[in-house]
N, C-alpha and C positions, 0 to 999 in steps of 0.2 A: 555918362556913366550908368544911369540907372534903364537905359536901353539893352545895352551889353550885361546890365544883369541879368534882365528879364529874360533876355534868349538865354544866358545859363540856368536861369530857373527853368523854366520851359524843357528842358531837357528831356525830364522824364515823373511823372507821376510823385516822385520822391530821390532825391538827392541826397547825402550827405559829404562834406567836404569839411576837409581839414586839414591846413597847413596843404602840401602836394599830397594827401590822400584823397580820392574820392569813390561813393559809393555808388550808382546811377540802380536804381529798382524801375521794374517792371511787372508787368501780368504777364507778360508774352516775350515773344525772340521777337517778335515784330517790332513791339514799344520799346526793347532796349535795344537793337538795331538803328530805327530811329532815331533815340535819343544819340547814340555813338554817332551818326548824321549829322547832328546839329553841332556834339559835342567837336568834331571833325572841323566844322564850319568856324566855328568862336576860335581854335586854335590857331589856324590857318589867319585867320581877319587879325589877331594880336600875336602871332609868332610865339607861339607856348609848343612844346611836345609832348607827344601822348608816347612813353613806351610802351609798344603794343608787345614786346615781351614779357613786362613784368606788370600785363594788364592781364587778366583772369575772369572767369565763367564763371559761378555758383548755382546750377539750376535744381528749385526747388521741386522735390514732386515725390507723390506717395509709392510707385514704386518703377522698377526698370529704367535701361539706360536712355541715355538721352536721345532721342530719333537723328539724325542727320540733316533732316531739315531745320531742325532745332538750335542753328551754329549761328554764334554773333561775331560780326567783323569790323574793324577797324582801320582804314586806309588800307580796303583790299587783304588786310590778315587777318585768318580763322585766327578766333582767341579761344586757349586753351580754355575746355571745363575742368575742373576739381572737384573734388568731394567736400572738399573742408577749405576755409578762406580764414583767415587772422587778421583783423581791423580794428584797429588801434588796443589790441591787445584781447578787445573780444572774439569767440572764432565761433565763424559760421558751418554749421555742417548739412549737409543733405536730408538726411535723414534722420528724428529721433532715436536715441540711443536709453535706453529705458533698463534701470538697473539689474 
């Protein structure tokens, strides 16, 4: 058991999970590409799914759109980016909104 954690730990830099939530962080498209690789990997070895429909993008950055090379994927599907993401009731947005 504590094998099959460690590769879900390993995932990515930073994790959050809860209940069938989870949150995968990165620096880059590279590290959470990677991590969706692993995370790919651990579903497939215990028969879990990932809807990669109602899985989502949030990329942080100071300004303009997201480049193209910039796209992360999941068993071969682009996943949508958003502007604004809601996680467990907190919501993440892009960019500062300053009164």
């Amino acid at each position: 058991m504590m094998r099959h954690l460690a590769l879900l730990m390993a995932l990515s830099y930073f994790y959050y999970l809860f209940a069938d939530d989870m949150i995968i962080l990165g620096d880059s498209p590279n590290d959470v590409n990677k991590s969706l690789q692993l995370l790919e990997m651990y579903c497939d070895k215990w028969c879990h799914e990932i809807n990669s429909l109602k899985t989502e993008v949030i990329v942080f950055r100071k300004r303009g759109d997201v480049r193209a090379n910039k796209i992360c994927v999941y068993k071969g599907n682009v996943l949508d980016v958003v502007n604004d993401f809601n996680y467990l009731g907190t919501i993440f947005i892009t960019r500062v909104l300053l009164p």
